[in-house]
VOLUM-508370 format. One record per residue (C-alpha): x, y, z. Coordinates in steps of 0.02 Angstrom, whole numbers, padded with zeros to 5 digits, always signed. Layout:
BEGIN
XYZ...
***
This chain:
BEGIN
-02696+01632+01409-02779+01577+01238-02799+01411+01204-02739+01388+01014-02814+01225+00943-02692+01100+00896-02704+01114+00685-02674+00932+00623-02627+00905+00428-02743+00946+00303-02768+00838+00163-02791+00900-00020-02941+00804-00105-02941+00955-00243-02968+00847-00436-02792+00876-00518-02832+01016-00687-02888+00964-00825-02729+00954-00948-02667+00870-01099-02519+00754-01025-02348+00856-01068-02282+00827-01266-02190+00890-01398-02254+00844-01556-02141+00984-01650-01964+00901-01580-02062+00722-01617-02068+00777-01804-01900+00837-01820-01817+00680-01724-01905+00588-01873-01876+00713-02018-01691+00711-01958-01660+00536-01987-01748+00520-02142-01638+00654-02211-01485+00596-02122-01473+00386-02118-01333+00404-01992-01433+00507-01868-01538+00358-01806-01358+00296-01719-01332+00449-01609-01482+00427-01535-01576+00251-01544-01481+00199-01374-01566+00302-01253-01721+00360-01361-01861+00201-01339-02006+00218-01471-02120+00217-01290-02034+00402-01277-02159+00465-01435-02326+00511-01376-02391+00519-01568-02441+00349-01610-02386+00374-01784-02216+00455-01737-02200+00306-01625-02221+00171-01749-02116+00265-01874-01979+00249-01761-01994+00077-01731-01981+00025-01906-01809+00162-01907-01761+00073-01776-01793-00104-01870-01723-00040-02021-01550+00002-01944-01532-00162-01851-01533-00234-02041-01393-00091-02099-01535-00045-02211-01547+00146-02262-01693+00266-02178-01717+00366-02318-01907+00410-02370-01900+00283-02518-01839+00123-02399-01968+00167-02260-02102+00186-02360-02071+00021-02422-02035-00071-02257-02222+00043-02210-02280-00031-02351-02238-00206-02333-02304-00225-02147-02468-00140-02188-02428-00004-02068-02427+00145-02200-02590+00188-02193-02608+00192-01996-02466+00316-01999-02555+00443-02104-02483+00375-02296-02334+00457-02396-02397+00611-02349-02358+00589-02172-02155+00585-02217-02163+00675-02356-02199+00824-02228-02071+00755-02098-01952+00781-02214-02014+00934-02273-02020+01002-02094-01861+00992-02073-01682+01062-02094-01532+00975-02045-01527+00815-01903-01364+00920-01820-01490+00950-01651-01564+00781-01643-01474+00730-01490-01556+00888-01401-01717+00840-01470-01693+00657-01417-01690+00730-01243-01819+00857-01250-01944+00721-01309-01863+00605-01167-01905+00736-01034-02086+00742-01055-02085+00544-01057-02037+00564-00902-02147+00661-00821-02300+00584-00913-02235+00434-00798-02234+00553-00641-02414+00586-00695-02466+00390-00716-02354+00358-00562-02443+00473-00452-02620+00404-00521-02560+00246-00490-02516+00264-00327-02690+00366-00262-02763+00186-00353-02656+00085-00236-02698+00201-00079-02882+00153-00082-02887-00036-00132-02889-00113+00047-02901-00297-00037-02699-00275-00071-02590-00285+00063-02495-00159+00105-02326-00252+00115-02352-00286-00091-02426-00105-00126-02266-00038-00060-02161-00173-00140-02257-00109-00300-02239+00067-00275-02052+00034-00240-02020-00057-00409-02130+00098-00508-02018+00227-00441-01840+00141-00489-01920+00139-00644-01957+00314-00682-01795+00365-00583-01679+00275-00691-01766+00339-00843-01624+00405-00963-01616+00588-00970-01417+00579-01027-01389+00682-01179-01258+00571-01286-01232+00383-01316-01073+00365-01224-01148+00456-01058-01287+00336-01086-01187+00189-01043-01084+00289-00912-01244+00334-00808-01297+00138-00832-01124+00077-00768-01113+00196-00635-01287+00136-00553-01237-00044-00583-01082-00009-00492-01163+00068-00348-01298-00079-00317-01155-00193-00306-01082-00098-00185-01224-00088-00080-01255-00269-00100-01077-00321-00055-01061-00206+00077-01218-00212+00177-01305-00390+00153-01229-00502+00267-01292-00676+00261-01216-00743+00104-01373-00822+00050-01475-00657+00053-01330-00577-00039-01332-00721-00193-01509-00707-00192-01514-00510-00212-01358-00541-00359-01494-00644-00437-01644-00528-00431-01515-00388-00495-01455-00509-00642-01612-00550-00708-01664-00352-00701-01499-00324-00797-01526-00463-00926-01338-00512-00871-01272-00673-00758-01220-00676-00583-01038-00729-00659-01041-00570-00784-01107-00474-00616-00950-00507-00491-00841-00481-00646-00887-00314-00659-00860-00275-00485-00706-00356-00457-00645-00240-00618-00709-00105-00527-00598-00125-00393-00440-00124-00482-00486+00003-00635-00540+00156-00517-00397+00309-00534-00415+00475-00477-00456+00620-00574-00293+00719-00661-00217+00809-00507-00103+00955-00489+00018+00982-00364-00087+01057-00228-00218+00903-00256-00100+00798-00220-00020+00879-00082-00201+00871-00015-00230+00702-00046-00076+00649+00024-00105+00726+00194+00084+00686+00258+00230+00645+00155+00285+00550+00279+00246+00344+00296+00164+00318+00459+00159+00145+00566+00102+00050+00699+00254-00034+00730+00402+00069+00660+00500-00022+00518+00379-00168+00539+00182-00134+00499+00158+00013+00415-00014+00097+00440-00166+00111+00350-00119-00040+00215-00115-00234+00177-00013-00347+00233+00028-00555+00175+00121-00661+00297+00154-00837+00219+00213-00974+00285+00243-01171+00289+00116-01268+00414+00189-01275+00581+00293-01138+00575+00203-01031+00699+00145-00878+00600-00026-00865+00684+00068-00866+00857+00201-00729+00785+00032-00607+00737-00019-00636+00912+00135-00588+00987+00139-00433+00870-00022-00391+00931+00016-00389+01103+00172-00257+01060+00045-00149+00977-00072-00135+01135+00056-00127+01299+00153-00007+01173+00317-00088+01170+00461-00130+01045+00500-00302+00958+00689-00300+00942+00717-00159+00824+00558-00113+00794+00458+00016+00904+00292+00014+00932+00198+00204+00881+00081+00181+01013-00020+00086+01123-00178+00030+01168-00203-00031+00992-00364-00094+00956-00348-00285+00860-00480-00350+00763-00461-00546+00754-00566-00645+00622-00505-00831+00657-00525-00987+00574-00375-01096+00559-00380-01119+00759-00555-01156+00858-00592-01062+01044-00526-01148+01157-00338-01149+01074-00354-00961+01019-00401-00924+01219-00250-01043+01260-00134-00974+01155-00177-00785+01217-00159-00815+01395+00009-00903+01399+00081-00755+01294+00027-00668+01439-00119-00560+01364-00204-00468+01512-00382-00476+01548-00414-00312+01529-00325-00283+01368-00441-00452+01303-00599-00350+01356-00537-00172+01291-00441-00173+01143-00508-00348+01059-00618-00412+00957-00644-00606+00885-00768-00688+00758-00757-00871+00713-00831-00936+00549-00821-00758+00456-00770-00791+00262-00749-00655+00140-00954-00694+00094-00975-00576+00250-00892-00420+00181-01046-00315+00249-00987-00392+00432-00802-00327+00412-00896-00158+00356-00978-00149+00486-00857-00210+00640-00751-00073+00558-00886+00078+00587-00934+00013+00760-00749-00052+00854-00643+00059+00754-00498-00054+00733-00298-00005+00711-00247-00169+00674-00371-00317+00572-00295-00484+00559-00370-00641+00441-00325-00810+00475-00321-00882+00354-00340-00813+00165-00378-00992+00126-00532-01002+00266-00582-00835+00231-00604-00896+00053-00659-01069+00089-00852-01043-00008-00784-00950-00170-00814-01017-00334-00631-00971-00396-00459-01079-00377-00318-00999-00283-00237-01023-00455-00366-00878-00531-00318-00735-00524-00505-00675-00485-00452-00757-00286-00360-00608-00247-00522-00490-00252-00549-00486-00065-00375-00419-00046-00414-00273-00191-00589-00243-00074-00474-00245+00083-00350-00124+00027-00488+00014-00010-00562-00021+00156-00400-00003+00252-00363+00163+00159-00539+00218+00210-00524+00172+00385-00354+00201+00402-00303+00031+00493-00194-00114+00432-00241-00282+00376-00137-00433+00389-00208-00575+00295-00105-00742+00357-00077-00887+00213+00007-01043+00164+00174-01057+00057+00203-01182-00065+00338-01320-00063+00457-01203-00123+00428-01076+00001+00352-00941-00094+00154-00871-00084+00040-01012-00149-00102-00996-00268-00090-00829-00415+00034-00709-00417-00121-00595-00406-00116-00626-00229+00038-00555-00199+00011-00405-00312-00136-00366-00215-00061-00325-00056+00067-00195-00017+00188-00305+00117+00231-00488+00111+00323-00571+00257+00390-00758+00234+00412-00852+00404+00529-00996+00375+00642-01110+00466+00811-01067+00502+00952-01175+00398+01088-01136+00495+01188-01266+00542+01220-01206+00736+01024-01142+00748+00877-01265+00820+00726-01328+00783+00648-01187+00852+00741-01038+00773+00636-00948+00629+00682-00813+00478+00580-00670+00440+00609-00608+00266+00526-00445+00207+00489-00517+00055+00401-00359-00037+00385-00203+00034+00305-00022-00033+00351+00055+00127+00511+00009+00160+00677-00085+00086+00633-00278+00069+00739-00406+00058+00787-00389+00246+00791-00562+00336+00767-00559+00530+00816-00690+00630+00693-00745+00780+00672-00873+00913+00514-00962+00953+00493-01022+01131+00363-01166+01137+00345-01152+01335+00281-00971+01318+00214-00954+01133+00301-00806+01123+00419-00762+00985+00599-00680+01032+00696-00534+00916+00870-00606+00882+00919-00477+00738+00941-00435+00580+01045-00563+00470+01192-00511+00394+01308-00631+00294+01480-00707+00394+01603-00593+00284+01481-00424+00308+01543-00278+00367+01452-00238+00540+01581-00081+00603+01423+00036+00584+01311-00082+00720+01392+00009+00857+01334+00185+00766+01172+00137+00725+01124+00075+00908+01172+00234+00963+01090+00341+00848+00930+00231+00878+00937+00230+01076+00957+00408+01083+00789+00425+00961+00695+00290+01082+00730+00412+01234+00657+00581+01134+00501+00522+01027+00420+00659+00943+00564+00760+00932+00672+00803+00769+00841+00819+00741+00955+00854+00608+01079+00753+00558+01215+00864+00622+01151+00858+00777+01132+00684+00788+01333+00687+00740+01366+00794+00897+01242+00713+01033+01317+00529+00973+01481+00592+00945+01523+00524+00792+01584+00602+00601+01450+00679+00512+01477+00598+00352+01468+00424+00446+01311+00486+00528+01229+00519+00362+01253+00360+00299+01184+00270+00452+01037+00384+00459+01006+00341+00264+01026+00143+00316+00917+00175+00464+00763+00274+00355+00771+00168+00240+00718+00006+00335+00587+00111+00410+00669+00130+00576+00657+00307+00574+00544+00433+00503+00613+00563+00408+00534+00735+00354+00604+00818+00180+00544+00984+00143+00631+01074-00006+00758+01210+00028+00766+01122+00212+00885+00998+00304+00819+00844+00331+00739+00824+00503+00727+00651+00582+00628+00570+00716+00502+00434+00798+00332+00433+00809+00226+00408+00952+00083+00462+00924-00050+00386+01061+00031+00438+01214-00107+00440+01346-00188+00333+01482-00361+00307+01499-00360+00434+01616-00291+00558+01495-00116+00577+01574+00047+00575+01460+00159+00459+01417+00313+00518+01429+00487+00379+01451+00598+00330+01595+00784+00390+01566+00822+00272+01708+00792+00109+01628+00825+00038+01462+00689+00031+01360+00523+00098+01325+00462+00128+01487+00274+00223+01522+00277+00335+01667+00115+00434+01722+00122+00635+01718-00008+00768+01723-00052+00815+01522+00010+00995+01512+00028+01007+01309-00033+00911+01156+00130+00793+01102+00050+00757+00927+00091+00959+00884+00260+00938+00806+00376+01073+00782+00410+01127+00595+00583+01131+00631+00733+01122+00772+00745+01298+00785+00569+01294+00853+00652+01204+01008+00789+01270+01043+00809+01181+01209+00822+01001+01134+00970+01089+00981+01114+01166+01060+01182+01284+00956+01356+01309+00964+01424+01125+00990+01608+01073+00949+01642+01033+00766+01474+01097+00697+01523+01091+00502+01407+01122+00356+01293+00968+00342+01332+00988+00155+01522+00952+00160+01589+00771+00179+01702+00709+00336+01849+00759+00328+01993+00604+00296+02164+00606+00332+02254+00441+00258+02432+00385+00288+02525+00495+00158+02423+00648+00230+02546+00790+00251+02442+00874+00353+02449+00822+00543+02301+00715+00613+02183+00846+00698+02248+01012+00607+02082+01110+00625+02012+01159+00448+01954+01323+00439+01783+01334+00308+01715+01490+00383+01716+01574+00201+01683+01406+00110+01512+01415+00024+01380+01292+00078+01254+01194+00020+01080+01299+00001+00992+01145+00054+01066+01136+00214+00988+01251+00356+01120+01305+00506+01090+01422+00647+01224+01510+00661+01396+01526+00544+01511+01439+00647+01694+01420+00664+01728+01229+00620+01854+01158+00771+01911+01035+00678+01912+00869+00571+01842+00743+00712+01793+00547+00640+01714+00447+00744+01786+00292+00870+01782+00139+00778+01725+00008+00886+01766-00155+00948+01616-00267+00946+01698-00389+01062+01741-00252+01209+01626-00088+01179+01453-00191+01110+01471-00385+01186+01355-00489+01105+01195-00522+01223+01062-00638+01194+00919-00721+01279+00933-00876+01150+00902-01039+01229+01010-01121+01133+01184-01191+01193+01234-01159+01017+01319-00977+01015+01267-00835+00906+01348-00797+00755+01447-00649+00738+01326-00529+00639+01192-00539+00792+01270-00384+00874+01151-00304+01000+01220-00150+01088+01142-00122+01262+01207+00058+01310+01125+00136+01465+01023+00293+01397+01083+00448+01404+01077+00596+01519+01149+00708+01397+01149+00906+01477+01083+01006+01317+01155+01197+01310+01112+01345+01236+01245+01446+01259+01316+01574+01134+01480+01598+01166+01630+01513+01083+01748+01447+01226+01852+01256+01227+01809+01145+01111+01663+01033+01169+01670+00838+01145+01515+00765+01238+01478+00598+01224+01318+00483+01177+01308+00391+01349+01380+00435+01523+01557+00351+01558+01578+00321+01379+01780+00412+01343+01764+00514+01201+01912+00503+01087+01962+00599+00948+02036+00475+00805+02049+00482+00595+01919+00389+00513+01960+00235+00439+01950+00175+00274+01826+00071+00241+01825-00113+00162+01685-00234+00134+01696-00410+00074+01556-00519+00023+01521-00684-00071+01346-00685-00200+01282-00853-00254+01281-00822-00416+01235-00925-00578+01405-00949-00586+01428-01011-00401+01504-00901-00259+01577-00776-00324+01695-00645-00183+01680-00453-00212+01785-00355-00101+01752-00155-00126+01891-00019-00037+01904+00144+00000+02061+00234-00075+02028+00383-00040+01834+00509-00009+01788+00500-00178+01870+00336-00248+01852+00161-00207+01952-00008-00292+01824-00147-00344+01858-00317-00365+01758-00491-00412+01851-00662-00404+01741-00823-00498+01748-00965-00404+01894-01039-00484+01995-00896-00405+02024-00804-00541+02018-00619-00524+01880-00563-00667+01862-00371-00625+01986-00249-00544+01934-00065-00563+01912+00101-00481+01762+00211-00507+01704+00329-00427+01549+00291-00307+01437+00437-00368+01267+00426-00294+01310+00250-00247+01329+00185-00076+01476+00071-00062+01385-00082-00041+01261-00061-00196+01396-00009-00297+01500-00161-00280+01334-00275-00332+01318-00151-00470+01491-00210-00523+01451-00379-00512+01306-00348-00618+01379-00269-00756+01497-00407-00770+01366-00562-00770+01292-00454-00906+01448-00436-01007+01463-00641-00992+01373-00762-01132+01310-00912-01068+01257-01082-01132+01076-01123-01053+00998-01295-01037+00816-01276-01074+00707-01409-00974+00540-01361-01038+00543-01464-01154+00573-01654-01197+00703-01695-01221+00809-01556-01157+00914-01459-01253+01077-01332-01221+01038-01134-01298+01194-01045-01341+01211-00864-01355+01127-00822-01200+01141-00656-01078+01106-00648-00890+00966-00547-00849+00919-00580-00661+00942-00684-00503+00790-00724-00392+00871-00714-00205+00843-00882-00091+00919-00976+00052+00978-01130-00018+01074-01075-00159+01039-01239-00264+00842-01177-00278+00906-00983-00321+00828-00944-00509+00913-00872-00631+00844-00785-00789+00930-00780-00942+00869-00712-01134+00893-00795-01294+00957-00710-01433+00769-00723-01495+00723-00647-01353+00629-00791-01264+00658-00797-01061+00728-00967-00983+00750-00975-00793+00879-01091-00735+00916-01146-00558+01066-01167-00448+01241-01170-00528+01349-01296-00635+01436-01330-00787+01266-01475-00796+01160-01309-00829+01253-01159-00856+01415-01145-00939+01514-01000-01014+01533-00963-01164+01621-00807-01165
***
């Protein structure tokens, strides 16, 4: 074996060449020769090109007095710098009126000055390099510096020469000067914790800027808001989108990867409602309605409103689990939105699903802004871009105002994409301790919902009462919706059609639709719509393991979600494309199978045709957009069993309260269903399987429908009644609170559903109205005539509801409540 000697690096002490530092006196010439011929060339160029860029002394002092000249909107023509030469005894150091006379001589036309500009601009540069590097070998031996302010020195020199302007054109001047601006701040924000360090380094940038701290977080707070993407075609954006379908962590409730506001009064007991939320999200289970999409959640607390020892309190009587307090969360006190590079990086390292802020106000407790600016809602803007990027949810809890609304800018509420309002219920049977959650703005869902709740002061804990519905609603469809939505609980991850929904609940397809379309659109379900393909429907769960890496899979035996251990066999997360990739879980040949694209068939009283005379549509065309197996004999017009909410779906609740439930908190407990699915391709007897075991399946018309409702109007209560005549037609009609009937017509409901046609009705008809307006904006008051109804603002006490009406000038006045003491009819 040779022993090779271990070669260490070798240094290079050879003298650098001796060379002329790089120029270009030629392109120096005809920069100058071009703007003497041209006087408007100087202004394509003079905002990137520095007179330091000339290496000819001469060229560079000509420049400068160009440069002095155009600041005065003086001409550069040979006759007006010679002068201006002239004047500051700097003619003869240039070389005299011979000097420009051969500039201009030299030279053509100024149309390539801006590629001379950065020709010349080049070797500037690397004459820097040069001095840099000099420099640099000067530093390296001087042992009397120390090192920590050499390499503080050496820093500064480099930024220097690196953020030289090369750029070509004036405008990409300023671009390449924002866009380096903009990325300091971001570092700065981002990475420097301690808010002191942070205003400190905002400083030292501002004075390198020649700008203000103020002028500083302007520009970054506009960058926030003012970014778009670049112009994308229909594959970019099928790309960007990833899925076209809204994903959550609690179905219908928090959407994923977005912002969230809850507001509420003090006292109310929003911070304990986020708490019980978060404890659905990690044991995986539902809050009334609402079902979780997985479990083990990680939750990201950052707390101020409440100190340690009531935040540990508050956990362990809502029954949090040691374990799940070690695993899956995460608490800082004292964190305000100073400590942005903190959130950044608790995001990289515990890799949150779920961030909550209490409060907005705390969080926000050192900024220089009012809540009343709209400049307050930039932490939101910075948290929306960082929940996109990370792809977890942030719920930001705040204060309402005394009317109930989001206090501080509307900014605030535009900045987020959900806002929740946790009141008090006004009922007159409810009790002190029975809350409303409205879904006050939602981009993921239909808002507007209100949900009533039940907070229980001996737990903490916050109960799921139901959706509120007015007294005179129409709740026939409860019974059909808590079917449809018990059979999706038992098969997550599994999509169905909606005409085979209609056969496994046993109920008309047309009646199916329009629950399914209720359902989607409060976010209960998820749907996937592909073009040219039925609609497939479904829930999401999409962390179904253990720790130990066992599936999740749910009980058929109990109601509810319940988690029972099996050995992992296949990925759950790989979806089918469509049903007829699983067979198994669609049967094919079912009873009654009709083209999803026809309507239920009705039979009304004057019907000659008998009640159950089968209607044969074998050669009836069908909808393109509406995929089926197999052509199939239809067996016959089937509605579905309308049911009794007193006998088939008794109302059971957990309330506390001696005071009984209204009438529109219908829950349906059905046991789940053991439903045998068949493959089988032979036609034989008609087929009628029911939902749920025990249930009898009957085979009845459908009825015609009716709903009645009262609107608080500006006019007072107003009663709209809508009914079905027949499929297509439906009889509306609006009595004013005097009784009198206003509107009686028939239309047709088109692309309506029943219920938003009938407000559309109503609509129309305020808008026909003229009103007389008192104005109380100014003193003293003062009636406007001639005024139309443009909007109502919805809310609880109908005395505080607002009102917006337009002036025949076209000026907006709000008005609130009802009465002939502030609205009145004109017409």
């Amino acid at each position: 074996m040779v022993a090779i000697p271990y070669k260490a690096d070798v240094l290079d002490f050879t003298p650098t060449p001796n060379e002329l530092p790089p120029r270009n006196e030629q392109a120096e010439d005809a920069i100058l020769g071009g703007i003497l011929l041209d006087p408007t060339a100087i202004f394509r160029i003079w905002g990137r090109l520095k007179p330091e860029h000339f290496q000819v002394t001469a060229n560079r002092e000509i420049y400068k007095a160009c440069c002095k000249l155009a600041r005065q909107n003086k001409p550069t023509d040979l006759l007006s710098l010679s002068s201006y030469l002239n004047d500051k005894k700097l003619l003869a150091e240039i070389g005299g009126r011979n000097k420009l006379a051969n500039l201009v001589e030299g030279t053509v036309s100024a149309v390539n000055i801006d590629e001379l500009a950065a020709l010349v601009i080049e070797k500037a540069v690397r004459k820097d390099l040069i001095k840099l590097g000099n420099e640099t070998i000067r530093l390296g031996y001087d042992t009397q510096v120390d090192i920590e302010e050499v390499l503080e020195s050496f820093k500064r020199r480099v930024e220097t020469v690196v953020e030289l302007e090369t750029v070509k054109t004036e405008e990409e001047l300023i671009k390449s000067r924002h866009d380096r601006l903009i990325d300091k701040l971001k570092r700065i924000y981002t990475t420097v914790a301690e808010p002191s360090l942070k205003h400190m380094r905002l400083k030292a940038l501002a004075d390198d800027t020649r700008t203000s701290i103020g002028f500083l977080e302007s520009l970054y707070l506009k960058s926030l808001v003012g970014t778009c993407t670049k112009l994308m075609d229909y594959e970019d954006l099928k790309q960007a989108a990833g899925s076209s379908v809204r994903r959550w962590l609690q179905q219908g409730l928090v959407p994923l990867a977005t912002t969230i506001l809850l507001a509420a009064d003090g006292g109310i007991g929003k911070t304990k409602l986020v708490y019980s939320l978060a404890k659905n999200l990690i044991e995986g289970t539902q809050f009334g309605d609402f079902l979780a999409t997985g479990e083990k959640r990680r939750i990201l607390f950052y707390q101020g409103d409440e100190q340690e020892g009531d935040m540990l309190q508050s956990l362990q009587m809502l029954g949090y689990e040691q374990g799940d307090l070690t695993k899956y969360i995460r608490i800082r006190f004292g964190w305000s939105f100073e400590n942005m590079a903190t959130l950044t990086q608790d995001l990289n390292e515990f890799k949150p699903d779920f961030v909550v802020f209490d409060s907005l106000s705390f969080g926000s407790r050192f900024s220089t802004v009012r809540e009343s600016d709209s400049e307050f809602a930039r932490p939101l803007l910075e948290a929306s871009g960082l929940a996109a990027q990370h792809n977890c949810t942030f719920l930001f809890i705040h204060h309402a105002n005394k009317g109930g609304e989001v206090r501080g800018t509307t900014a605030i509420r535009n900045a987020v994409s959900e806002v929740w309002r946790l009141t008090k219920s006004n009922q007159p049977e409810d009790t002190q301790y029975d809350r409303v959650l409205e879904i006050d703005k939602s981009r993921s869902r239909s808002s507007g919902k209100r949900y009533k709740l039940y907070f229980d002061p001996d737990t903490l804990a916050f109960k799921f009462l139901g959706e509120e519905v007015a007294p005179n609603a129409d709740v026939s469809s409860r019974g059909t919706r808590g079917k449809i939505l018990e059979y999706f609980r038992q098969h997550p991850n599994t999509r169905f059609t909606a005409e085979e929904i209609s056969q496994f609940a046993n109920i008309s397809s047309g009646n199916c639709r329009r629950t399914l379309n209720e359902i989607t659109s409060d976010g209960l379900l998820s749907v996937e719509r592909k073009p040219g393909k039925t609609n497939c429907y479904y829930l999401e769960f999409t962390n179904g393991y253990n720790l130990n890496g066992s599936q999740i899979i749910y009980s058929t035996e109990n109601q509810g979600l319940q988690p029972l251990s099996v050995p992992l066999i296949d990925d759950h997360t790989k979806y089918p494309d469509h049903p007829a990739d699983h067979p198994a879980d669609h049967p094919l040949k079912l009873d009654g199978i009709s083209d999803s694209g026809d309507g239920d068939r009705v039979i009304g009283k004057n019907d000659p045709e008998k009640k159950g005379t089968p209607k044969n549509d074998g050669d009836q065309n069908r909808s393109p957009d509406h995929h089926r197996l197999e052509d199939l004999q239809n067996i016959g017009s089937r509605g579905d069993r309308v049911p009794d909410p007193l006998t088939d779906h008794p109302i059971t609740s957990d309330h506390p309260s001696n005071a009984p439930l209204k009438s529109e908190l219908i829950h349906v407990e059905a046991k789940p269903s053991t439903l045998e699915k068949t493959a089988t391709t032979e036609l034989s007897e008609p087929i009628q399987q029911p939902l749920f075991p025990g249930q009898e399946t009957q085979v009845q018309t459908k009825q015609l429908e009716q709903i009645r409702k009262i609107y608080n109007t500006c006019l007072g209560q107003v009663k709209a009644m809508a009914e079905e005549i027949d499929p297509k037609n439906w009889r509306f009609t609006i009595i004013t609170p005097d009784g009198i009937k206003a509107v009686e017509k028939t239309e047709k409901l088109g692309a309506y559903k029943p219920d938003n046609k009938l407000k559309n009705v109503l609509d129309n008809w305020l808008k026909s109205l003229t009103f007389e307006v008192i104005k109380t904006d100014c003193s003293p008051t003062q009636w406007v005539s001639g005024c139309k109804w443009v909007e109502s603002i919805d809310h609880h006490n109908a005395m505080q509801k607002r009102h917006k009406f337009i002036t025949p000038d076209g000026t907006l006045i709000d008005a609130f409540g009802f009465g002939c003491d502030r609205i009145r009819v004109m017409s």
